[in-house]
N, C-alpha and C positions, 0 to 999 in steps of 0.2 A: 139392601138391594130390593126393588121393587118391580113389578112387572112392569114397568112406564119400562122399564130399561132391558125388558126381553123383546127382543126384535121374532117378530110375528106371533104366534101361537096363542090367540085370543080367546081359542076354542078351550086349550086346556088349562087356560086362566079361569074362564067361565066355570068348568068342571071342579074345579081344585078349592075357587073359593068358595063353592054352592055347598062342596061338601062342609065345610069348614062352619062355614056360617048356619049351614040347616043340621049341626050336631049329628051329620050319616057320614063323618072322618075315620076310617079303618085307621088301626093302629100301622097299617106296613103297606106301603106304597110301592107299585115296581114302574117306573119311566123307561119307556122304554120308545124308540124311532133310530131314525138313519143319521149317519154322523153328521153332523153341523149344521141338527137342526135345533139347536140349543136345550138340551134334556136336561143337563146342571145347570143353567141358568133358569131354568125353569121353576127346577128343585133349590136353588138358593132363593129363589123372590118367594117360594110356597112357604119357605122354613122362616124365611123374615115375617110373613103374614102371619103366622103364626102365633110368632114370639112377639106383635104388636106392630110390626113397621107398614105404616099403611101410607107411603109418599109425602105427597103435599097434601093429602085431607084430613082438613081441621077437625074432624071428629076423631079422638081416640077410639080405637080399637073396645070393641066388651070386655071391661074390668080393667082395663090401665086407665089410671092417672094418666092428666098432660107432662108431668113430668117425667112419669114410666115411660112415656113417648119417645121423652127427648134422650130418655138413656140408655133404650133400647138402640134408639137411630146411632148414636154415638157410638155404641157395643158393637152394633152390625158394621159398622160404615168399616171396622178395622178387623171385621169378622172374629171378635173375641169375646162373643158370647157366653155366658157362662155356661147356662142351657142349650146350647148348641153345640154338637158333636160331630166330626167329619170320622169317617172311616175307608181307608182309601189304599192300593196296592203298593206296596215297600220293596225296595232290595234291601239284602243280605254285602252291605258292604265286604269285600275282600278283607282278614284279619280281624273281623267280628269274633267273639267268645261263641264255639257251641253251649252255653250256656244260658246263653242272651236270648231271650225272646223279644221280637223283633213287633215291634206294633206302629202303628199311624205315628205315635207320637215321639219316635226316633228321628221323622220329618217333619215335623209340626212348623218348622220354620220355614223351610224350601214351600210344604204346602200353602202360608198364607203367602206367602210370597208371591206364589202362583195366582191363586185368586184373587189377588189387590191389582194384579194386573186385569183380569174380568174373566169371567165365568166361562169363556169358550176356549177351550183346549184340547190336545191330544196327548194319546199315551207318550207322544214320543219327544215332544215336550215336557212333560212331568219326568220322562227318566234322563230326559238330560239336566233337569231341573237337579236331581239325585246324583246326578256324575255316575251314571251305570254307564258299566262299557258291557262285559256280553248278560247281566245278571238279569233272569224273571223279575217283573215286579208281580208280588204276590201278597193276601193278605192272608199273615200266620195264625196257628194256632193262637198265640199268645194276644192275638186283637179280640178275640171273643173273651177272653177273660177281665181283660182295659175296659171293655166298652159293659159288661155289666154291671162290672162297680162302680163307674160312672152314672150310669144308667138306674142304679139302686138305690142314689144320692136322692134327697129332696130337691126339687125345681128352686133355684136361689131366686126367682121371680115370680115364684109362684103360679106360672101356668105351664106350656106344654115344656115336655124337656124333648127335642129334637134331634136324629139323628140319620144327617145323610152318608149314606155309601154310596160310593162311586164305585163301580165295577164290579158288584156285591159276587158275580161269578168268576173272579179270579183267588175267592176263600178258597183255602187248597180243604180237604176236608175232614181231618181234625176240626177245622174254624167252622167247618157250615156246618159239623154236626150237631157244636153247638151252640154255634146264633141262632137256632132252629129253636129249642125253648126257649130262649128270650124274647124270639118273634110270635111265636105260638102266644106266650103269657108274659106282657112285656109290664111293664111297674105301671103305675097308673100315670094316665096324661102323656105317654111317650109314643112318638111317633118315628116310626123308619121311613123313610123316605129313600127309594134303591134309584140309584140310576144305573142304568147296563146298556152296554152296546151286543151281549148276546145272553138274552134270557135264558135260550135254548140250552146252554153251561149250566144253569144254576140246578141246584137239587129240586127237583118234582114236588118234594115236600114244604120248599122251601117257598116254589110259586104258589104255591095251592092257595099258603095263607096269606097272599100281596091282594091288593088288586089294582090290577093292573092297567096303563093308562099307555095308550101309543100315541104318539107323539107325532105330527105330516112334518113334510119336509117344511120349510120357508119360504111362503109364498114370494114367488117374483117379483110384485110390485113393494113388499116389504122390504126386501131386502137392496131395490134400488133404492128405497127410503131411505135406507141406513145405512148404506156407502154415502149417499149426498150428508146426510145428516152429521152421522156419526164421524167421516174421513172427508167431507170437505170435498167429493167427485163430485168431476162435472155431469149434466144427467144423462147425457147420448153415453160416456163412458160406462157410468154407474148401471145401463139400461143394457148393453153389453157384458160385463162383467156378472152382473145378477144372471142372465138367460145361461152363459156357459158355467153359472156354481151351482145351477140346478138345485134350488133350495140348501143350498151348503155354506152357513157364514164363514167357515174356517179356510172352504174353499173360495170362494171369496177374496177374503182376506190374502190368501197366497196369491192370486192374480195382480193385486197391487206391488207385492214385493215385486222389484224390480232384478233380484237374482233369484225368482223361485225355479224351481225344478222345471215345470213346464216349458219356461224359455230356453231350459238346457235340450230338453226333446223336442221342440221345435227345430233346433237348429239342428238339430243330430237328424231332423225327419226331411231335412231339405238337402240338407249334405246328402244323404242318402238318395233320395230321389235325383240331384242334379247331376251324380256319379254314375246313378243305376242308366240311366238316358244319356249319358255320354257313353255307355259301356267302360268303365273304366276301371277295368278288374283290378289294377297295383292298389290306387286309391281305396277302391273299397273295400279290401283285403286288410287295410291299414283303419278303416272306417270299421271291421268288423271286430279286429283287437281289442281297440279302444272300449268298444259296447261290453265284448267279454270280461273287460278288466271292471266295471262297474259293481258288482255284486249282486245276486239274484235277484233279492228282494225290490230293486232299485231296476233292473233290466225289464222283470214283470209289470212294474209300473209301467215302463216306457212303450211297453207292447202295446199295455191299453190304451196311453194315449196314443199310439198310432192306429188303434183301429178306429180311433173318434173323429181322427184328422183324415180317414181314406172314408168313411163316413158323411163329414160334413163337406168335403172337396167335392162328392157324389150330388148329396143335395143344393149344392153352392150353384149348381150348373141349369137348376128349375130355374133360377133369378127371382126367389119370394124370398125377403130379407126376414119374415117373420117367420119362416122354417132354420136360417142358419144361425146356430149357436159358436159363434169363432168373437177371440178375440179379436182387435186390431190388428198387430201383429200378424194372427196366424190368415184374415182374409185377406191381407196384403199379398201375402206370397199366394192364397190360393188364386187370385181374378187370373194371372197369370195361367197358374198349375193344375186347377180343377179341370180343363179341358182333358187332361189324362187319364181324368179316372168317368169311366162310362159302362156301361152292361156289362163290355165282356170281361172287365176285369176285378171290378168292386168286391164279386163276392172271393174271387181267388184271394185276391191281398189278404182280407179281413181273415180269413181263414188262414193262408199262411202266417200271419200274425198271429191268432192265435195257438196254432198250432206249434208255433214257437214259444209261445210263453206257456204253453202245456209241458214242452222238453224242458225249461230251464227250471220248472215246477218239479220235476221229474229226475233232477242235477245229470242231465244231458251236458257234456261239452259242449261250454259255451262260444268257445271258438271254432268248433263246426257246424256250431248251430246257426249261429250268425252269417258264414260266411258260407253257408249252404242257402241262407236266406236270402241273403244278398242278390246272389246269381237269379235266384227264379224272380225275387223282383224285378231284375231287366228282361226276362220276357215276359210275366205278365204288363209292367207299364207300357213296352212296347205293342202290348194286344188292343188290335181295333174290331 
């Protein structure tokens, strides 16, 4: 993989290969930014540059052969580098040996698996990738002990030996006591490369010795590049879709799915309001069930996207298209519905919404929480 193939983030290309190239490369890297601005995909093109894969330019890399070129490219392209090392959070399958130390390489297959598909993913994709149903994924004791012997090997190509973590703050800590000297005094030519979504976990000791590279979201006109490009949108869609993923390719990506979650709370956000404005207490009583039966984690979601949608309904009503972030779908229903939401009530809702997703945060009855909610939404909607 090559940075041709990381959709935006020019800036920390710039960075990554200056170091690389001007010999000022720290041994331990910490990537760090906000989800799906591509932090692994960043950390895969950085770990290819590395190990020689430099795209379509005809100059090899310093110190490969044109054929080291061609076997590196070959090695990467199925991510079976020899010098390349992934380190990344595992369950504890059900009827696993208390015996069994539990390391990356129990998944070795589900994980490439995962990245042949491309470098942008979530945790909850990779644990369905593992067939978890309630297990932590975590990286064990026993992964610190794999990745030194690894790590203590000769480079079979003779230059860096490379290794990326993903999530490096879910080492429970036995493991991060101690990756800690191996990150401190790591073999010669070995590079950590961490990707995290929350540095603020990892041991204090353990940042100290990274340094550390944040990562911006994905710029908006990047990212309609690469819906047109990449999936073949058309560009009024693509110019749509980028504004409401907020620099998020993954979010994104789920706006094309044609059953993603959103459309589920769209509908559930119209049902609500067309019921809450009929007054139509049986229906929504029956409207509030359904929401209960959802599951926390799942109903928290739903809050926020309703307070994005009483939100953009609010600013829908300026009439500047270059202020509203909605899909198709979701302006359709608002040209209509935006006339409801005005001064005296934008800030009640947003707050009643949240203030629900603070109770269900809090395992509040979920079924009096909803249908406690319900009701004040038909007098705030009704509020002029």
């Amino acid at each position: 993989m090559t940075f041709d193939q990381v959709i935006g983030q020019e800036e920390a290309r710039q960075r990554l290969t200056a170091l690389a190239d001007e010999g000022r490369l720290p041994h331990a890297l910490l990537l760090c930014g906000p989800a799906g601005c591509g932090k692994m995909a960043v950390a895969l093109a950085f770990a290819s540059y590395l190990l020689g894969e430099r795209g379509n330019s005809d100059t090899p890399a310093a110190g490969f052969t044109p054929q080291q070129v061609v076997n590196t490219k070959a090695m990467l392209a199925k991510w079976q580098h020899p010098d390349l090392h992934f380190s990344y959070p595992v369950i504890k399958p059900s009827g696993t040996s208390s015996d069994h130390k539990m390391t990356s390489d129990d998944f070795a297959k589900e994980w490439n698996a995962l990245l042949m598909q491309g470098p942008y993913f979530t945790m909850d994709q990779w644990l369905e990738r593992m067939k978890a149903t309630t297990q932590q994924a975590i990286i064990f004791a026993g992964e610190s002990d794999n990745l030194i012997h690894k790590l203590s090997l000769k480079s079979s190509q003779g230059g860096y030996k490379v290794c990326v973590m993903w999530l490096p703050e879910r080492m429970n800590g036995e493991c991060a006591n101690k990756m800690l000297k191996i990150i401190e005094e790591p073999p010669r030519q070995t590079v950590f490369i961490m990707v995290s979504e929350e540095p603020e976990k990892l041991l204090e000791t353990i940042r100290s010795r990274t340094q550390r590279i944040d990562l911006k979201k994905i710029g908006t006109p990047q990212l309609e590049q690469a819906l047109v490009e990449k999936r073949g949108i058309d560009a009024d869609v693509a110019h749509r879709i980028a504004r409401v993923a907020n620099g998020d390719w993954l979010k994104a990506l789920e706006e094309l799915d044609a059953d993603n979650e959103n459309k589920v709370f769209l509908d559930m956000f119209i049902q609500l309001m067309r019921l809450a404005y009929q007054r139509n207490i049986k229906e929504l009583k029956k409207w509030s069930e359904t929401v209960a039966a959802y599951g926390r984690e799942r109903q928290k979601r739903m809050l926020t996207y309703f307070q994005r949608l009483i939100r953009e309904n609010f600013i829908y009503n300026f009439h500047n298209p270059e202020l509203i972030y909605m899909t198709q779908e979701e302006e359709n229903f608002s040209r209509n519905f935006a006339r409801f939401i005005n001064e005296a009530n934008v800030i009640g809702l947003n707050e009643l919404f949240a203030r629900c997703q603070r109770d269900i945060g809090q395992n509040a009855n979920a079924k009096i929480v909803f249908f406690d909610m319900v009701l004040k939404v038909i007098v705030l909607l009704l509020s002029k």
